[in-house]
C-alpha positions in Angstrom: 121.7 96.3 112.5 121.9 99.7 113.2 118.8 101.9 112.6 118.1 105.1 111.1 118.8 108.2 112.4 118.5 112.0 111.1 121.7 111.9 110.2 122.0 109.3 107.0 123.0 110.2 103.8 124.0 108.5 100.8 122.0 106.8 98.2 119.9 104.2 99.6 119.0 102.1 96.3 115.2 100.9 95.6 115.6 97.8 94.6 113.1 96.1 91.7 111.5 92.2 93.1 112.4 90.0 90.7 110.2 88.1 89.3 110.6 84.6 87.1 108.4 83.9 84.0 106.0 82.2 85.8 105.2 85.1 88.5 107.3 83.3 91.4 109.6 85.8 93.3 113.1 85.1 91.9 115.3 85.1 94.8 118.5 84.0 92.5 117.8 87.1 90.9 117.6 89.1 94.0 120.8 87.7 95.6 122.8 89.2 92.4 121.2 92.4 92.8 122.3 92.8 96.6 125.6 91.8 95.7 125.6 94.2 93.2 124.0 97.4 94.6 127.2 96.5 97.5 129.6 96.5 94.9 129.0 99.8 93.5 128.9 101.3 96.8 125.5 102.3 98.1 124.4 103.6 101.7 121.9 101.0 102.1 119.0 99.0 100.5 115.0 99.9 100.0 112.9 97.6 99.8 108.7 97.3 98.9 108.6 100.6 97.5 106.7 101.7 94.4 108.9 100.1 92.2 109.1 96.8 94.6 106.0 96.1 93.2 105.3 95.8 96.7 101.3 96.3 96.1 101.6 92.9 94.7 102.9 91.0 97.2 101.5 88.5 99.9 102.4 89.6 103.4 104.3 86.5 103.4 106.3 86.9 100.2 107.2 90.7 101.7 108.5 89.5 104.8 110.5 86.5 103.5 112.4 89.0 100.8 113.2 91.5 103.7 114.6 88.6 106.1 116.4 86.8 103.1 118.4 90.3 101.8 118.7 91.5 105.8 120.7 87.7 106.1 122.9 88.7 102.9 124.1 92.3 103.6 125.1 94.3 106.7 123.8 97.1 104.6 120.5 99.6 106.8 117.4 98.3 105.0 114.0 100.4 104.8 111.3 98.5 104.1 108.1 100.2 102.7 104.8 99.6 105.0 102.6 101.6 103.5 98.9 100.8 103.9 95.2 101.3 104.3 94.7 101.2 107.9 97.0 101.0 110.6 96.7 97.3 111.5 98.1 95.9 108.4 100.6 98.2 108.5 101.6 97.1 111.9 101.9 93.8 111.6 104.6 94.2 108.5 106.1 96.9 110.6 106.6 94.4 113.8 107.8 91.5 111.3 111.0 93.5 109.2 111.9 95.2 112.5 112.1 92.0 114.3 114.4 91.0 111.1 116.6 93.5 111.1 115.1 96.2 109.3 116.6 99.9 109.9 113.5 101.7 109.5 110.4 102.1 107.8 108.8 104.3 105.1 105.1 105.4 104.8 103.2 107.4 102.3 100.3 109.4 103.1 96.9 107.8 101.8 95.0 109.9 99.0 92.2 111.0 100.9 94.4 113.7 103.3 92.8 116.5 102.4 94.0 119.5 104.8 97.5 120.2 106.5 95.8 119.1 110.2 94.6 115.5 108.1 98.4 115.2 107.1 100.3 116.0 110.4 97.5 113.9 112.5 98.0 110.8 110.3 101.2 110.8 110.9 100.8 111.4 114.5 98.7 108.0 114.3 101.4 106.1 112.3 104.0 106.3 115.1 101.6 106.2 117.9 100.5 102.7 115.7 104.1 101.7 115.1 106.0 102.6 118.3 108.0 105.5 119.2 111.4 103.4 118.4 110.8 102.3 114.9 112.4 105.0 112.7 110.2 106.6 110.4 110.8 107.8 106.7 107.9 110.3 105.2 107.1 109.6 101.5 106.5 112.9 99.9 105.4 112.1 96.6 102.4 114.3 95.9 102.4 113.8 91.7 101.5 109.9 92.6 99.8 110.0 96.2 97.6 113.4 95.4 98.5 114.9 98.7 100.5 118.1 98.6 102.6 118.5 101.9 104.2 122.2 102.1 107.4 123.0 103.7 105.6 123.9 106.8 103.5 121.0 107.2 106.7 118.9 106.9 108.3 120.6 109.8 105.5 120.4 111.7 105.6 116.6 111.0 109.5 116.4 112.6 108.1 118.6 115.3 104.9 116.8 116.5 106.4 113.0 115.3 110.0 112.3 116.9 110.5 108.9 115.2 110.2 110.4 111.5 113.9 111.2 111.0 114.1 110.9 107.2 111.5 112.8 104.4 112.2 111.2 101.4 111.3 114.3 98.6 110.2 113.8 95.5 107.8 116.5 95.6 108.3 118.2 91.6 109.3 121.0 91.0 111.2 120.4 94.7 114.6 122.3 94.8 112.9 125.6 96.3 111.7 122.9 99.3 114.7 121.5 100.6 115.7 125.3 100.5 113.3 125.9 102.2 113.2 123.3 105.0 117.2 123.6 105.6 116.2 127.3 106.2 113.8 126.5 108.7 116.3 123.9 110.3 118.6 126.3 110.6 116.4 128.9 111.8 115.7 126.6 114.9 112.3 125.7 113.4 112.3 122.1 112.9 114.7 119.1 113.8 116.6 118.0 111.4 115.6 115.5 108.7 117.7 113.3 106.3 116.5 114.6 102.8 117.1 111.7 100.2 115.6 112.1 97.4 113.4 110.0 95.0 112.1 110.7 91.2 114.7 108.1 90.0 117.2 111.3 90.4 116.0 113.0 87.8 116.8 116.3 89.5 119.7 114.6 91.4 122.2 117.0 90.8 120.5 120.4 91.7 118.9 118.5 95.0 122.4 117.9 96.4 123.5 121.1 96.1 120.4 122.3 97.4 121.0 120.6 100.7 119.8 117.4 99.9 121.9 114.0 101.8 121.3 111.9 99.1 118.5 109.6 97.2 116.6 107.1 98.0 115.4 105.8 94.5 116.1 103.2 91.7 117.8 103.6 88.5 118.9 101.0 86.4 122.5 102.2 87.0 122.9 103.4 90.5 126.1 103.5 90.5 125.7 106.8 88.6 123.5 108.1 91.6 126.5 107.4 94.2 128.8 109.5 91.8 126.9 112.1 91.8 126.0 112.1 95.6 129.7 111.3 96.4 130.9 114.1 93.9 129.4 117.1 95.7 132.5 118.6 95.7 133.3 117.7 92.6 130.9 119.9 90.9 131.6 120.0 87.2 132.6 116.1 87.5 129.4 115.1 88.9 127.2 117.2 86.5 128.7 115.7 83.3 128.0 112.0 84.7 124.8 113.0 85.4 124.0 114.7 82.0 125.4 111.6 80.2 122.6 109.6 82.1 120.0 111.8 81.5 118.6 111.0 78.3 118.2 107.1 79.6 117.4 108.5 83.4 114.6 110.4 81.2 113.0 107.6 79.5 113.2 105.5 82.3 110.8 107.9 84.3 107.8 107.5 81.6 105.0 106.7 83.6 103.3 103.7 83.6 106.3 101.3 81.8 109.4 103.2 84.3 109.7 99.9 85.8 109.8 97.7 82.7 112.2 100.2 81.1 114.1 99.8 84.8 114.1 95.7 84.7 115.3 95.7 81.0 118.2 97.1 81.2 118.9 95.4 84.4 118.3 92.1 82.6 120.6 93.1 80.0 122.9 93.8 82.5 122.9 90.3 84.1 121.3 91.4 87.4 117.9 89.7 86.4 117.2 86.3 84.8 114.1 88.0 83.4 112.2 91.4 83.6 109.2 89.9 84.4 106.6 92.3 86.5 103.3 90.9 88.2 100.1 92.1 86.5 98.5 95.1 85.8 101.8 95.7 84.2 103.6 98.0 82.1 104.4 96.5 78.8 107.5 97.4 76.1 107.1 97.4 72.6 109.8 96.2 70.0 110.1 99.4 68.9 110.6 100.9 72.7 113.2 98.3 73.4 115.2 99.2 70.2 115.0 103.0 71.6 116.6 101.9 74.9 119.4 99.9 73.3 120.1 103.0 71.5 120.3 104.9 74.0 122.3 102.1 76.0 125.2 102.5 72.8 125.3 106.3 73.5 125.5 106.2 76.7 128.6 103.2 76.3 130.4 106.2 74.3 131.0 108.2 77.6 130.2 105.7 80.3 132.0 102.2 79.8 129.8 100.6 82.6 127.2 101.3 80.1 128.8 98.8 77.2 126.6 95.8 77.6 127.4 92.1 75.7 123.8 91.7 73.5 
């Protein structure tokens, strides 16, 4: 499989692990989701993110759900490595690379403190990695506590030739990828792929800011590949997107996103159940009567959104 380069846009979709009622990864479940994130035309396939619940995982579970999705699609897979020290994160690496994995991602450990902390642990991630596993740069200072300016980020791409992609979700964020495609152009920094996470809350702006794509989940992703694919479709793309919003809004509520997330992709057939491994976020009656609603409104100007009960 091919790996990635600085060039890749698209939407790369996050996929969810499913899970069965008993805590067991459901790879039934995780068959009809490949098969579906194909269908509706996606870039490629992330997996052990955040919302992979990847924290969770045995290093054995993570490596047998990267080799069994890398045997069902010819689709670039990123697999998420983050960890605490190097080692761990270099055996994972090794093992999904070995499978077939087009690169990895990393996010910066909450005790970088100072810009020369950030660029040098980064340094050490490829030096721990190898120079010829690609690298993707999790920006995601609202979660991760580490605030990476524009210039530290070029100096990243500068000093680190393997990281090729940054995925953003830095918030507020448009006035960065502004500001990083200014310094590409100005001959400052390499070129990175921007994709972009924050379930695409900000989706629309981002690509017109410069922005390749996203790299994040949504319960309906095909919505995110409309709105990637419809750059030049501007006024098309932007009412698709505000149709979504109000559900793309309550699915970024922190601390249930994800049960909100595997919901609605349980009502959708994609999961057998929306199971999540503990500490977990939990939906009310009441919250699950809110997303339905919003489900029916959304059916009104969106017929992929008209879900059997």
């Amino acid at each position: 499989m091919a790996l990635l380069t600085r060039e890749a846009k698209g939407v790369f979709a996050i996929s969810p692990t499913p899970f069965d009622e008993d805590g067991a990864v459901d790879f039934d479940s995780l068959r009809r989701l490949v098969d579906f994130y194909e269908s509706v035309g996606v870039t490629g396939i992330t997996l052990l993110g955040q919302m992979g619940e990847a924290p969770k995982l045995s290093h054995d579970e993570a490596t047998r759900i990267v080799s069994q999705v890398l045997q069902w699609t010819r689709l670039p897979v990123v697999v998420g490595v983050s960890a605490p020290g190097y080692a761990a994160m270099r055996e994972l690496t090794s093992d999904v690379m070995a499978a077939g994995a087009a690169g990895v991602m990393v996010a910066p450990p909450n005790t970088l403190r100072t810009d020369d902390q950030i660029v040098g642990y980064y340094e050490g991630v490829a030096a721990a990695l190898g120079d010829s596993v690609p690298l993707v740069l999790q920006d995601y200072p609202l979660s991760f506590s580490v605030v990476m300016s524009p210039k530290v980020v070029a100096r990243i791409a500068r000093a680190v030739p393997s990281c090729v992609m940054l995925k953003h979700e830095d918030w507020p964020g448009l006035e960065k990828i502004s500001a990083l495609r200014d310094f590409e152009a100005a001959g400052e920094m390499p070129r990175l792929s921007i994709l972009c996470g924050n379930g695409g809350l900000f989706l629309d702006f981002e690509v017109e800011r410069g922005a390749d794509g996203a790299m994040t989940g949504y319960c309906f992703p095909e919505m995110l590949v409309d709105v990637v694919t419809g750059a030049d479709r501007i006024e098309e793309s932007h009412d698709i997107f505000d149709a979504h919003l109000p559900l793309l809004r309550y699915e970024q509520q922190p601390g249930i996103g994800l049960a909100v997330r595997k919901y609605v992709m349980k009502r959708r057939g994609l999961l057998a159940s929306d199971a999540q491994r503990a500490p977990r976020g939990v939906l009310s009656s009441r919250a699950r009567a809110e997303i339905d609603y919003l489900l029916a409104r959304l059916g009104r100007l969106d017929k992929r959104a008209n879900l059997v009960a």
